[in-house]
C-alpha positions as CSV (number, residue, x, y, z in Angstrom):
1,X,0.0,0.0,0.0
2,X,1.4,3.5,-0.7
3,X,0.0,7.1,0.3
4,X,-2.4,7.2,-2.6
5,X,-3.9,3.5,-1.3
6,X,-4.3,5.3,1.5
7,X,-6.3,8.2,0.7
8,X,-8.7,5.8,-1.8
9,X,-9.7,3.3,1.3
10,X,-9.7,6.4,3.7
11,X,-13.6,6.2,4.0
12,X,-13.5,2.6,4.8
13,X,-10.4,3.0,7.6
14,X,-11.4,5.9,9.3
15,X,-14.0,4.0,11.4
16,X,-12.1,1.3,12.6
17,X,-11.5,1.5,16.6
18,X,-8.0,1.8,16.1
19,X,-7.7,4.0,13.4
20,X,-6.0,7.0,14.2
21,X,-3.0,4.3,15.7
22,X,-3.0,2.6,12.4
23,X,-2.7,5.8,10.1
24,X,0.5,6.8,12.8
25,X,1.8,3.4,12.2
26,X,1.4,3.4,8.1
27,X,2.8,7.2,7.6
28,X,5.6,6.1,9.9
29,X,6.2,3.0,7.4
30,X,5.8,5.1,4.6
31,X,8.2,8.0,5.8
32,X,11.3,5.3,7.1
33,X,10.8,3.6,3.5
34,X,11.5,6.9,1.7
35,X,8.2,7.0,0.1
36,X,6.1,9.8,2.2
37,X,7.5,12.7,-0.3
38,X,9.2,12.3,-3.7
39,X,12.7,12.3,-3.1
40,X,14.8,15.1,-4.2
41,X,17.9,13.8,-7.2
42,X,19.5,17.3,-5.6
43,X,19.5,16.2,-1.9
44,X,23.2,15.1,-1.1
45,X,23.5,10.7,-1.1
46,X,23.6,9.3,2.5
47,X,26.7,7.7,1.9
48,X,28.5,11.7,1.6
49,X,27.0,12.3,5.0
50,X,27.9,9.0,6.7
51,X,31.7,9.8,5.4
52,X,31.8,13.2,6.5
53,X,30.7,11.6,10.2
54,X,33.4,9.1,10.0
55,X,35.8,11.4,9.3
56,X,34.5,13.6,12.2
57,X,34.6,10.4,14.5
58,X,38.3,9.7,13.4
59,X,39.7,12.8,14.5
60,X,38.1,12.5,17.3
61,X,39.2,9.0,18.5
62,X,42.9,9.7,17.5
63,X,42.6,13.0,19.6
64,X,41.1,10.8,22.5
65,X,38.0,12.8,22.4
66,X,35.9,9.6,21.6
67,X,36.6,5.6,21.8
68,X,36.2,3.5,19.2
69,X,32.7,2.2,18.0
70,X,32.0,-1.5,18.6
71,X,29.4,-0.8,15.7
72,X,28.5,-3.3,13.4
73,X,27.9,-3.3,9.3
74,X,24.2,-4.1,8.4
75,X,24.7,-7.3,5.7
76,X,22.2,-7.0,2.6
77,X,20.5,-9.7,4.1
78,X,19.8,-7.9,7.4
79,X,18.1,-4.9,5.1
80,X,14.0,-5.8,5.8
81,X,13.5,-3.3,2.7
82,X,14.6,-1.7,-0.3
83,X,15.8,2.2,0.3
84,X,15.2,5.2,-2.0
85,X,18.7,5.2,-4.3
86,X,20.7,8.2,-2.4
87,X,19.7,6.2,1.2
88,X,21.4,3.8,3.5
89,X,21.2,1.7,6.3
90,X,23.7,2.5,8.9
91,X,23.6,1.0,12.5
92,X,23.0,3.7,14.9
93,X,26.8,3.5,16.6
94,X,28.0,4.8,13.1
95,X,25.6,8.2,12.9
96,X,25.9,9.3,16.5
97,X,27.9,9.0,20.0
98,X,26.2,5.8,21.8
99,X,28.0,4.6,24.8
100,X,25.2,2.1,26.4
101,X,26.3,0.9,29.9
102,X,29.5,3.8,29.7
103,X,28.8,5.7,33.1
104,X,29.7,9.7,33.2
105,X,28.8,11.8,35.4
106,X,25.9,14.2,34.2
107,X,28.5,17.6,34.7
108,X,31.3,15.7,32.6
109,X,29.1,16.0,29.8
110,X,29.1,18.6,26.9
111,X,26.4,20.8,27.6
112,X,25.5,21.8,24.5
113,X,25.1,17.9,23.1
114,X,21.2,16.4,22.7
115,X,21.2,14.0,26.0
116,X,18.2,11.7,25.0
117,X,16.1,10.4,27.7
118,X,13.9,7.3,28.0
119,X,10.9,9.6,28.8
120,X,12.0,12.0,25.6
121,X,10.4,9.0,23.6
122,X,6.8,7.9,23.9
123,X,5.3,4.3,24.5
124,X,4.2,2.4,21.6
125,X,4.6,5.0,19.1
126,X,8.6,5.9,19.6
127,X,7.3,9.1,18.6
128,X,9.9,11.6,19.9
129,X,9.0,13.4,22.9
130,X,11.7,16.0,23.9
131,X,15.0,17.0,22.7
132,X,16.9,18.3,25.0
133,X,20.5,19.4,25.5
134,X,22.5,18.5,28.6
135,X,22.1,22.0,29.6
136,X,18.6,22.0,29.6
137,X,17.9,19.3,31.8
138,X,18.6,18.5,35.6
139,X,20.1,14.9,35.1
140,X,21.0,12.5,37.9
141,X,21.6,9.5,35.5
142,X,25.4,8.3,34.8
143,X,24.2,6.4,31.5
144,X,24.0,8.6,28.2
């Protein structure tokens, strides 16, 4: 099914008890697919992005800023879907800092760095909450 699917069986979906939680659930499949919007041949390839943040990440591991990622490469056969052309899959340890079960104090932290939350993200939907920096919160938590 695709948006236009959608908008031809609205009549017929929008009286089910659970409809609002299915449209949410079908636009968010739609959207992580790449195939919400028409994607743009102009918008710079995934794989120029995820460079420019290895790059970043190697500086910053040979200055000891960062340790190295334990990240691993998503096989073709791991891949539940086929991506717009300019998109990739990338596990999450190569896009951003993740250090699960590294403890650091809340005032060791770069205050001006996005400290998600387990209550920035909302049950059953993942539907992001919050997004604040570590300035902007009152932590006590050692896990970020």
């Amino acid at each position: 099914m695709n948006a236009d699917d959608l908008l031809r069986h609205y009549e017929k979906t929008a009286d089910s008890p659970d409809a609002v939680g299915r449209m949410r659930r079908f636009v968010l499949e739609l959207a992580v697919r790449g195939k919400l919007v028409p994607q743009e041949a102009s918008d710079e390839p995934a794989q120029h992005l995820l460079a420019r943040i290895a790059t970043e990440r190697a500086r910053k591991v040979a200055a000891g800023e960062l340790r190295l990622s334990k990240a691993r490469e998503i096989d073709p056969p791991e891949q539940p879907f086929e991506l717009p052309e300019s998109w990739v899959w990338a596990a999450l340890g190569h896009v951003f800092m993740y250090d699960a079960g590294a403890k650091c104090e809340p005032s060791a932290l770069d205050p001006k760095l996005w400290l998600l939350e387990l209550e920035d993200v909302e049950k059953d939907t993942g539907r992001l909450v919050a997004r604040l920096r570590v300035c902007e919160r009152e932590s006590q938590s050692t896990k970020s």
